[in-house]
N, C-alpha and C positions, 0 to 999 in steps of 0.2 A: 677527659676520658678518652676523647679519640686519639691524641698524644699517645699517650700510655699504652695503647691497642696497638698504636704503630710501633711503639717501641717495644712490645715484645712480642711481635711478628719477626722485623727484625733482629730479635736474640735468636729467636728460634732458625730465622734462616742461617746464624753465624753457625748453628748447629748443623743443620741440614742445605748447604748452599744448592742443592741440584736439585731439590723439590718443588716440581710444578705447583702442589697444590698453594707452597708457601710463597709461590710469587705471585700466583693467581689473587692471593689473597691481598699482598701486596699493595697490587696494582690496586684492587676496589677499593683499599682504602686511601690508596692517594687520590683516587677519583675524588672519594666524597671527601676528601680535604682540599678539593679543588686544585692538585696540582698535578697537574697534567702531566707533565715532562717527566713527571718521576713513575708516575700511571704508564705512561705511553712507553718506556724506556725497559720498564717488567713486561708487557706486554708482547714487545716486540721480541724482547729473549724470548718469551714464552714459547713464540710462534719458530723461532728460530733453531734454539735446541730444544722443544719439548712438542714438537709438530705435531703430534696425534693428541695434544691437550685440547680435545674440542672445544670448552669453552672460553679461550681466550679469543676465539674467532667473530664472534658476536659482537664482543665488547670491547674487541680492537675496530672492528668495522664502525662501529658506533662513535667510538671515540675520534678515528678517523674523519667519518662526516661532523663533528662537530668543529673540529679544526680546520672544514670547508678544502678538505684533501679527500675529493669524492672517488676520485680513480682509485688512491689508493682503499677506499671503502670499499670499492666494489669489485678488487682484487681478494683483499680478504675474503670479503664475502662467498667468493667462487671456492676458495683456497679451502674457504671452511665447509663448504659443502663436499667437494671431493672425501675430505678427512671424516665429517661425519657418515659419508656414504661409507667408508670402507671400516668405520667402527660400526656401522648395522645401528647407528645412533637415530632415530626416523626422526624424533622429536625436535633434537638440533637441528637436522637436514632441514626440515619446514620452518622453522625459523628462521636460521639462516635464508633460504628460498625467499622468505617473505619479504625478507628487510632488502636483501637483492634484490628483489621486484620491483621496489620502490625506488631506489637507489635508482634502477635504473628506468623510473618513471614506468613501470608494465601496472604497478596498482592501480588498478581501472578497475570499475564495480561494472557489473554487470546490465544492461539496461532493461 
């Protein structure tokens, strides 16, 4: 079933090649097919030509640190706050915020 998903995502993109949301989508499911390279590869176009796509900034940051490429997490992570700030996105911004927080070790609970 996940095959099939992929393949016609894929048709659809051969239709639409400049759609964020079809590469957005892409990417998640090469995630959960566990292959990164082709995940990380949509991703980084995403960010690349479709800059103001808030949510590939999360989920490249994420993917980032799981590939123990922290700097580059925590580059995104900025990258994606700026963009969410100037989409008026609040939602993104504090998420993004948060995972940057951590990222860069600031998650500390209160005493």
């Amino acid at each position: 079933m996940q095959r099939n998903r992929l393949q016609k995502l894929l048709e659809f993109l051969e239709s639409e090649p400049d759609d964020p949301f079809l590469k957005y989508a892409l990417a998640t499911e090469y995630l959960r097919l566990n292959e990164t390279g082709q995940a990380l590869a949509y991703y980084e176009d995403l960010v690349n030509k479709h800059h103001d796509y808030v949510g590939t900034y999360y989920h490249l940051g994420k993917l980032y640190e799981a590939l123990n490429r922290k700097d580059d997490a925590i580059k995104t992570y900025r990258e994606g706050m700026t963009v969410a700030r100037a989409a008026h996105d609040n939602h993104a911004y504090a998420e993004l915020q948060s995972v940057y927080n951590a990222a860069m070790g600031l998650d500390y609970e209160d005493d």
